[in-house]
C-alpha positions in Angstrom: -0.7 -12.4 -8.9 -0.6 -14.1 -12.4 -3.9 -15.0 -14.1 -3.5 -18.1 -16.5 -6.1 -17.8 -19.7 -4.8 -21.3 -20.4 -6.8 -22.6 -18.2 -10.8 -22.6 -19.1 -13.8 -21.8 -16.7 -16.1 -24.7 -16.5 -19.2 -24.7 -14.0 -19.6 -27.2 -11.5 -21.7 -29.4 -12.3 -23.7 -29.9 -9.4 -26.5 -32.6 -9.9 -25.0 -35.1 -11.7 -22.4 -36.1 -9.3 -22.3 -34.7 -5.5 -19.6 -36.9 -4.7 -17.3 -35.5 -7.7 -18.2 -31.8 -6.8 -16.5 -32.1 -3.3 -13.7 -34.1 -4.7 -13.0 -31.7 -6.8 -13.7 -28.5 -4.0 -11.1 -30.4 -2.0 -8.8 -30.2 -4.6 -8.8 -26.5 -5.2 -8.6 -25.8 -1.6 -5.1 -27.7 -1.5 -4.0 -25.3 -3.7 -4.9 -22.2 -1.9 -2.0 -20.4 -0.2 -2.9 -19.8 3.3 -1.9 -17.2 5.5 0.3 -18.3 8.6 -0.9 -17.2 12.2 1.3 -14.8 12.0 -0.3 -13.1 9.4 -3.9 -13.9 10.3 -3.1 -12.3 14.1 -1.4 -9.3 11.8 -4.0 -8.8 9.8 -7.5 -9.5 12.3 -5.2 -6.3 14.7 -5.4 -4.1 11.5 -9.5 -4.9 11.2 -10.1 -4.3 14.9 -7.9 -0.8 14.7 -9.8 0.4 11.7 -13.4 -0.7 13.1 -12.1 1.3 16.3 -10.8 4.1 14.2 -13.7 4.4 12.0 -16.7 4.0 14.9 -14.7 6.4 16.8 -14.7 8.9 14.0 -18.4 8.5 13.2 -19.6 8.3 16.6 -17.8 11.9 17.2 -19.8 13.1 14.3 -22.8 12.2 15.2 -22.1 13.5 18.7 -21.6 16.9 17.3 -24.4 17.0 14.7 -26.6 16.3 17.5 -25.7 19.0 19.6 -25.9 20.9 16.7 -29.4 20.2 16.1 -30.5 20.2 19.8 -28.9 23.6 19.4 -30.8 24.7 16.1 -34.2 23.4 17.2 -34.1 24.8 20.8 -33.8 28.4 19.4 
């Protein structure tokens, strides 16, 4: 990824013209890459594995600190 210094960061200027704002926000979204389906199906499988992956994990924790505690507190 290449990050161009030539080119200045200027706020949008919101109240003077709406109408310019957007034009402008439509603009830059024509120049974003975006990701083919592909890539979006790809990358949404990853997501779901890892939320799977990562509840499963912590749910199996907790699991076993709470038997530890019932265990701890019953004696």
């Amino acid at each position: 990824m290449e990050i161009r210094e030539s080119i200045p960061f200027t706020a949008p200027d919101f109240g003077k013209s709406p109408l310019k704002f957007f034009a402008e926000v439509r603009d830059e979204l024509k120049k974003v890459t975006w990701p083919t389906r592909p890539q979006v199906i790809k990358m949404t499988a990853v997501v779901i594995g890892v939320t799977i992956a990562v509840s499963a994990y912590l749910g199996g924790l907790d699991f076993i600190f709470v038997r530890l505690f019932s265990v701890i507190v019953s004696r």
